[in-house]
N, C-alpha and C positions, 0 to 999 in steps of 0.2 A: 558459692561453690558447694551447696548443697548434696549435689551427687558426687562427689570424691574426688579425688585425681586423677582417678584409673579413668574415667569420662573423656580426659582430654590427652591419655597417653597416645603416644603417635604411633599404633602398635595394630597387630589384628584384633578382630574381638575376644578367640578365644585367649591372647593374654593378655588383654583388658579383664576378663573376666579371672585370669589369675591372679592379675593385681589386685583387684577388688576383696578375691579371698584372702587374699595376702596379709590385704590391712585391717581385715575382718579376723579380730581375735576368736571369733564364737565357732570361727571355724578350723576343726579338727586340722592335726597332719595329714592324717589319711586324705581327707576330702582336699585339703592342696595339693597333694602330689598327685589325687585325680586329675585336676584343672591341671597340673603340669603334664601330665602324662598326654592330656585331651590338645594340649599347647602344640606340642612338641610332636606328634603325632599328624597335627594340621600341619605343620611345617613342612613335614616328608611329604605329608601330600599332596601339597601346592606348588613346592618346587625342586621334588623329584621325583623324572619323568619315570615311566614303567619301564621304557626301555634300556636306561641305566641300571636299576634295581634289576632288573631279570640278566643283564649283559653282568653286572657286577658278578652276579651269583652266581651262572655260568663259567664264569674264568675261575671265582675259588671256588666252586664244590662242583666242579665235571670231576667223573670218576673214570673218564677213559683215561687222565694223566699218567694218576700212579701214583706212589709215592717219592720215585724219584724225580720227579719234573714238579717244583712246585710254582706256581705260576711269577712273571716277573712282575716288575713294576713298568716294564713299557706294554704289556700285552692290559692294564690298567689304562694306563696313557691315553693308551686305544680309544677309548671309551669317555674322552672328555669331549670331542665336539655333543655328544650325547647327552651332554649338562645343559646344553642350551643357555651356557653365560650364567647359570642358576648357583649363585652363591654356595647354600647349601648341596649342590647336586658337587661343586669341587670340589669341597669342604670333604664330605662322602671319599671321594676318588682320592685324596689325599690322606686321608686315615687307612684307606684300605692299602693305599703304598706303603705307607707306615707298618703298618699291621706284614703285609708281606715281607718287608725290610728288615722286620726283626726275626722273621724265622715263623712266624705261624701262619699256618695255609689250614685248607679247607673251610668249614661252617666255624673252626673258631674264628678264622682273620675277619670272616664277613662279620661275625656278631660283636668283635673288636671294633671293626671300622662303625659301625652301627651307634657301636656307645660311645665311643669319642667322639662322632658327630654329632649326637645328641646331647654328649655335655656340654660340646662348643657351642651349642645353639642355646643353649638353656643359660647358659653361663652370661653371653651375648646379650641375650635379653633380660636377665634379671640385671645386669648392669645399667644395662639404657634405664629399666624399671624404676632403682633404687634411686639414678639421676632425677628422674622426674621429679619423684617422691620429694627427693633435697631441695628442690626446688622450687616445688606447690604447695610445701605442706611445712607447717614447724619442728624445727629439732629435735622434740621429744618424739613426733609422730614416724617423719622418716628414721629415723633411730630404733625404734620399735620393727617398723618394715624393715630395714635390713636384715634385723638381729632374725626375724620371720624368714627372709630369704636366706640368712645360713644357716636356718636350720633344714631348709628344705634340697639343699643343694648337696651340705654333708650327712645330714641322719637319713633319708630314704636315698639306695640305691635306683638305679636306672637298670638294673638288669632283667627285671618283668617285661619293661617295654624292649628291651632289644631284646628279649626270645621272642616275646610279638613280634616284632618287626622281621627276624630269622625266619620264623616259623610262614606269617603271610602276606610277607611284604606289606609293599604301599596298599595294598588292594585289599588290606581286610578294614572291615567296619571300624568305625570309630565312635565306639560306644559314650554318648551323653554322659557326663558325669551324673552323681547321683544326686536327683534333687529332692528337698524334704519338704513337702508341701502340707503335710498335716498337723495337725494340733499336737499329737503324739510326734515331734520328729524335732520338736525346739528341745528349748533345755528344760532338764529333767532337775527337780530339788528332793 
């Protein structure tokens, strides 16, 4: 098993390709929380539809309501056949009830619903992640990757990627992490 764990994780590639950073010490926070960001971003993409994302946004940031009308959780409800069975697209519609239930409307509830969907997603998957790990690899190695996946789940927030996601929905570019392909770009003594 020469190429790692992350080879045989039952996952997409782009978090194969975070687990890989994961258990690659040489690589910075910064650059995992790229690969997380890059993760977790392919997720909305792939399985939530545009027409939820633009129907979500609709309900909490129409400005003909008002202040005193703030939208319910059945006019959300609405909007599940729209998930098309999509885990994640529920997941979404369930936070955003959430987020209405407690009193916050407009572009905050959407950018609530946003990040609690993304930590359940990231949460979700670095779990399956660390299982594997326990599994394929020795004690001291998956030990390592975890303690690697709590730092990445409590030291960088998620609120860069949900004002992305605010700001241009599923529809904006999903920028490559950054790769270092030069002489100048390893490690420096």
């Amino acid at each position: 098993m020469s190429d790692g764990p992350h080879r045989s994780l039952p996952m997409g590639r782009r978090w194969k390709k975070l687990a890989e950073c994961i258990d690659n010490a040489s690589f910075t926070a910064e650059e995992v929380c790229e690969r997380r960001d890059a993760a977790i971003l392919g997720e909305f993409s792939r399985e939530i539809p545009d027409t939820l994302m633009s129907g979500l946004r609709n309900i909490l940031c129409s400005s003909d309501q008002g202040s005193l009308f703030a939208p319910s959780g059945d006019e959300i409800e609405n909007l599940r056949m729209q998930a098309n069975g999509s885990p994640a697209g529920n997941l979404l519609l369930d936070c955003a009830i959430d987020a209405v239930n407690s009193g916050v409307v407009g572009e905050a509830a959407l950018s609530s619903a946003y990040q609690e969907t993304a930590n359940e997603i990231l949460d979700r998957h670095a779990r399956g992640m660390a299982e594997h790990y326990q599994r394929e690899t020795g004690a001291k190695r998956a030990a390592h990757f975890q303690a690697r996946i709590g730092t990445i789940l409590h030291q960088q927030s998620i609120t860069d990627l949900t004002s992305r996601l605010v700001q241009g929905g599923r529809a904006m570019v999903i920028r490559a992490p950054t790769r270092h392909t030069g002489l100048d770009d390893g490690v420096c003594f």
